[in-house]
C-alpha positions in Angstrom: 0.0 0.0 0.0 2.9 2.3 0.9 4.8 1.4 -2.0 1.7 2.1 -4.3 1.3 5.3 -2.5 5.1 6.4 -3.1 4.8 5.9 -6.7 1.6 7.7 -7.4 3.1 10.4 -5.1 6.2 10.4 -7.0 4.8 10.9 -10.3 2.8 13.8 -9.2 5.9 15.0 -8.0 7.6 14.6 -11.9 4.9 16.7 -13.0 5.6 19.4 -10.8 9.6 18.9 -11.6 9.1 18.9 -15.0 7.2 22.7 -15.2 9.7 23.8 -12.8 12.0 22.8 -14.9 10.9 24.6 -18.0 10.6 27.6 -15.7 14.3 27.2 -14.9 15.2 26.2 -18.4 13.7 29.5 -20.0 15.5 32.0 -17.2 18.4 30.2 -18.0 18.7 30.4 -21.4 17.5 33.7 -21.5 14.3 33.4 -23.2 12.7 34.5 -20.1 14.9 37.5 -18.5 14.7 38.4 -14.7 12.7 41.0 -15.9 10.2 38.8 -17.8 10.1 36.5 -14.7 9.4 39.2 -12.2 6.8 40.1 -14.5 5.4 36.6 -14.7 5.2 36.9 -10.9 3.7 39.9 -10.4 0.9 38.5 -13.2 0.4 35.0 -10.9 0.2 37.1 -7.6 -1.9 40.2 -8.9 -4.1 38.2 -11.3 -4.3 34.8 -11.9 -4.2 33.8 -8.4 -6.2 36.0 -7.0 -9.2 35.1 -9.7 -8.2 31.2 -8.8 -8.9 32.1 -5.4 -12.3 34.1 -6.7 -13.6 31.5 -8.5 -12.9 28.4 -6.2 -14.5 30.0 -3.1 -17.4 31.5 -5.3 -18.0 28.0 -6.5 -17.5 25.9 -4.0 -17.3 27.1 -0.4 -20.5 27.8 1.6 -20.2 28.6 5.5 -22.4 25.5 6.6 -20.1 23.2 4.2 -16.6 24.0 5.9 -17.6 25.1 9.4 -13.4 24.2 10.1 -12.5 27.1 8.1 -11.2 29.0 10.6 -9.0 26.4 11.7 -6.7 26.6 8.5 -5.4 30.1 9.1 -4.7 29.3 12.6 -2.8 25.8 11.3 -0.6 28.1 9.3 0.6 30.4 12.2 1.0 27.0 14.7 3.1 25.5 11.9 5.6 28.7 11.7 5.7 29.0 15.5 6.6 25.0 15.0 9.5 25.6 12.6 10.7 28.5 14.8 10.7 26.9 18.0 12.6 24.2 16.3 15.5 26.3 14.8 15.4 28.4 17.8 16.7 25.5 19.8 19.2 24.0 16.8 20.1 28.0 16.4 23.1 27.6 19.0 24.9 25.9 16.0 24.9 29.0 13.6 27.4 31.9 14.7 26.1 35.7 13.9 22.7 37.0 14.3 21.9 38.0 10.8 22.8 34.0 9.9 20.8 33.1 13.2 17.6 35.1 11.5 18.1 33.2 8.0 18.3 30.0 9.5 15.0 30.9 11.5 13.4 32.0 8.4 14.2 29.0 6.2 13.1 26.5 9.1 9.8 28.5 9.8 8.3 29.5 6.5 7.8 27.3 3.7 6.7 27.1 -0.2 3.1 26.7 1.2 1.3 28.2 -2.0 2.8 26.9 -5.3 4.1 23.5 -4.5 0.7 22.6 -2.5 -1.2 23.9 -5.6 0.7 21.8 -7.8 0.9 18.5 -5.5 -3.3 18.7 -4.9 -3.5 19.3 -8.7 -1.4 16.2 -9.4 -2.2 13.6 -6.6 -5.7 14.2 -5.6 -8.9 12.5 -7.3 -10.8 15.1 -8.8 -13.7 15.1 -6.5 -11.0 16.4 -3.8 -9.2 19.0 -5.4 -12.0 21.4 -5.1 -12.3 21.4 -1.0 -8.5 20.9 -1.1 -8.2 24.3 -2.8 -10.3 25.9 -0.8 -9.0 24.7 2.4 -5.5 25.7 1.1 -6.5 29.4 0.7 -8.1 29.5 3.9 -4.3 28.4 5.2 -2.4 31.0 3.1 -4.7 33.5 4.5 -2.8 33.5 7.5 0.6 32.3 6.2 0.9 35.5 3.9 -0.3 37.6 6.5 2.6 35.7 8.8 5.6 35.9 6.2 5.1 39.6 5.4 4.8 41.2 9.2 6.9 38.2 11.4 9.4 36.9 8.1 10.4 40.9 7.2 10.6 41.5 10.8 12.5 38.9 11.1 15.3 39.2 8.1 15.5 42.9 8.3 17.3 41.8 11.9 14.1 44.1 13.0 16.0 47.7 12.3 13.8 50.6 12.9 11.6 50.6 9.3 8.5 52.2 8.3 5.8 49.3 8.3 4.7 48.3 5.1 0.8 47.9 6.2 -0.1 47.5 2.4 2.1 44.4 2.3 -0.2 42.4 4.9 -3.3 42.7 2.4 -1.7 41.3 -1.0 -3.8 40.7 -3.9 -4.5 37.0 -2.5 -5.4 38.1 0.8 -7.6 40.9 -0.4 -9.6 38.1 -2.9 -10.3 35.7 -0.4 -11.8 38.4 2.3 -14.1 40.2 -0.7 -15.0 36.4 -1.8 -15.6 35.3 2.0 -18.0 38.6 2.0 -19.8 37.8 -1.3 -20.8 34.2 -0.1 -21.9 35.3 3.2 -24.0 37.6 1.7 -25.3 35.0 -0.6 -24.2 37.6 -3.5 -22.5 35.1 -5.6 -26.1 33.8 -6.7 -25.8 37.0 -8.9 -23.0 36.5 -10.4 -23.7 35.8 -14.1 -22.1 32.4 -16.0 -20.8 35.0 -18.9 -18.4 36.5 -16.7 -17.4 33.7 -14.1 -16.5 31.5 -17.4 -13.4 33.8 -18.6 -12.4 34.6 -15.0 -12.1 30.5 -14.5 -9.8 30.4 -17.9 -8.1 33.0 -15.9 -7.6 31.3 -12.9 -6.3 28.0 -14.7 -3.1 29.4 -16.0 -2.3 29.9 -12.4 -0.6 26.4 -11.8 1.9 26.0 -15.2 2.4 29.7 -14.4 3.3 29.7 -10.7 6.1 26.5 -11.1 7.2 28.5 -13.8 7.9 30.8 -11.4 9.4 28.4 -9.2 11.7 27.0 -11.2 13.0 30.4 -12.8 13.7 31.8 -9.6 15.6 28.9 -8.7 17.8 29.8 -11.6 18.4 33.0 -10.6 20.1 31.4 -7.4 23.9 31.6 -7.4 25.5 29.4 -4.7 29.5 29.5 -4.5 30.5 28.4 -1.0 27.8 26.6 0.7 27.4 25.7 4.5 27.7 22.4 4.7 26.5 22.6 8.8 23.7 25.1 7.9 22.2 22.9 5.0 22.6 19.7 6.7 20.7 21.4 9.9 18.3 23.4 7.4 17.2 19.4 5.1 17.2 17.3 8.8 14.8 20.0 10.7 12.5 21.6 7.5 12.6 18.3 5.6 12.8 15.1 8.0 12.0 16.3 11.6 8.8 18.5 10.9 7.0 15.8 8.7 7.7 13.2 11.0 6.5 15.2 13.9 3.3 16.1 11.4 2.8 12.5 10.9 3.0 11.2 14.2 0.7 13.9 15.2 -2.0 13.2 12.5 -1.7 9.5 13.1 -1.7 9.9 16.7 -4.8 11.9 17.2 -6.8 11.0 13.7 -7.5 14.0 12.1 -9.6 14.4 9.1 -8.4 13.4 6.0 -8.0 16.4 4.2 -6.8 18.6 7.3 -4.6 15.7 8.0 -3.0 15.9 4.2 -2.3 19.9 4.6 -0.8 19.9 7.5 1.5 16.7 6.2 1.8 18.6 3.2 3.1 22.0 4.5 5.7 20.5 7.1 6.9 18.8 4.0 7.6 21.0 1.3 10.6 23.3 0.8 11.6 26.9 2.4 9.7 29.4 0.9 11.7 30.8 -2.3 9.7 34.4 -1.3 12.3 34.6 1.3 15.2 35.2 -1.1 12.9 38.4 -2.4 12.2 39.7 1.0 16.0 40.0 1.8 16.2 41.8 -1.8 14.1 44.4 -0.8 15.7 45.2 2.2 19.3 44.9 0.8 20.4 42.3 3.2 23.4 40.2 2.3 22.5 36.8 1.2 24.6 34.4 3.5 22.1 31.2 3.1 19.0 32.1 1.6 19.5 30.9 -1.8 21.7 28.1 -0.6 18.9 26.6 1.7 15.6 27.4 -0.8 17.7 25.7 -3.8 19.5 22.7 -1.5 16.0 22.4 -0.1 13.7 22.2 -3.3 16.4 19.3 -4.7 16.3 17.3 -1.4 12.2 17.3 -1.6 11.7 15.3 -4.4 13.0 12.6 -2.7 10.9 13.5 1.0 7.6 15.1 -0.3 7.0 12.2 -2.1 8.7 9.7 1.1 6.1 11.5 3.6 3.1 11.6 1.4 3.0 8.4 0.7 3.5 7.4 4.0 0.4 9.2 4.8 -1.3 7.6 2.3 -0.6 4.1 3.5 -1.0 4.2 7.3 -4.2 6.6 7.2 -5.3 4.4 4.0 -6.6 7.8 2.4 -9.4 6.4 -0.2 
């Protein structure tokens, strides 16, 4: 059954490689410039996702359906407090506060929005994906409202700045509060089939786009001297010891089988490669960023698809 599970797991995984891939291949070779990708970002955070977002909750969510909602945004901030706790007491092994912070930062925030997106695309039955998606925006609700206040707080080594209050509310955040407020208002009864068709067409491109993204930004990481201690610590706590705490948690105390995939899910993915922006933007020297977003995205496709499938077999998820 595990065995089964791993390859099913593993091919959904390929998928996801192989559009990262072309991402990376196109930055590389220059057909898509830094420029172009930052571009391509800006059109998956501003647009496409946002409408995704739109048009799954106007579709699909109702507030009798998922009464847990609420849980999923308060998963997100237990899971970072998780990671930091944990680096905080393996922290004693990095010298210098600035490396201290970017250790902290790649233990305690992860790729929770594109790699989920693609992974529940690939793995789940179709009759899933829908309350899947939805229970994932509910979770980067609070994530995104998490990395931008605690993860610039944190990387900026917390120097006296101006807070960026505009930076809490991004475009995703912003769609899933107005689509929350059209469906509890019952307003999305009046929203005509003309216009919620091209918005859905919209929405698709989000997942080719986003690992397109994913991958080209992983191109764009230059690593020269890496930290041997630092990765090792980063790939054993993010990658090993945070999944296997997630599993014995879900197995231990039987939650339901979708919560009990998202939260085996987001202790198992990568660092978040947003991190490697956020120390752009405040002109921070780079000591392990890159190292531990690009070291950690390799070492996953080996333990994403290891801890999936494990959940797979022992909860025997239909």
């Amino acid at each position: 059954m595990i065995w089964d599970s791993f390859q099913s797991t593993l091919l959904g995984v390929l998928q996801i490689f192989i559009l990262g891939a072309a991402g990376y291949v196109l930055v590389r070779k220059n057909v898509l410039g830094q420029e172009g990708l930052n571009m391509l970002s800006r059109l998956v955070v501003e647009v496409t996702l946002p409408v995704l977002i739109f048009c799954q909750l106007i579709k699909d969510f109702k507030f009798n359906l998922f009464p847990e909602w609420w849980i999923y945004p308060l998963m997100s901030i237990v899971i970072m407090l998780f990671g930091f706790l944990l680096g905080w007491l393996f922290s004693g092994f990095i010298k210098g506060a600035q490396r201290k912070m970017q250790f902290l930062s790649l233990i305690g925030f992860q790729n929770s929005g594109y790699l989920p997106l693609g992974l529940i695309a690939a793995i789940l039955p179709s009759s899933k994906t829908g309350p899947m998606f939805i229970y994932l925006f509910m979770f980067l609700l609070g994530f995104n409202l998490m990395m931008w206040s605690v993860g610039v707080y944190v990387l900026s080594l917390h120097e006296s700045r101006k807070f960026e209050m505009g930076s809490l509310f991004s475009p995703p955040v912003i769609s899933t509060l107005i689509s929350l407020a059209i469906v509890f208002f019952g307003l999305n009864a009046f929203i005509p089939e003309v216009v919620l068709k091209p918005l859905r067409m919209i929405g698709d491109c989000t997942l080719p786009l986003a690992l397109f993204v994913v991958g080209g930004s992983l191109s764009l990481t230059h690593v020269k001297h890496v930290d041997m201690k630092a990765m090792t610590l980063i790939v054993l706590l993010k990658l090993v010891i945070m999944p296997l705490a997630g599993l014995w948690l879900v197995m231990r105390f039987g939650f339901p089988e979708l919560m009990g995939l998202m939260i085996i899910m987001q202790l198992a993915v990568p660092p978040a490669t947003s991190l490697s922006v956020i120390v752009r933007h405040y002109k921070k020297e780079d000591l392990f960023i890159s190292q531990g977003i690009l070291i950690g995205h390799i070492v996953s496709l080996i333990t994403v698809p290891v801890f999936l499938s494990l959940y797979f077999g022992l909860s025997r998820f239909p």
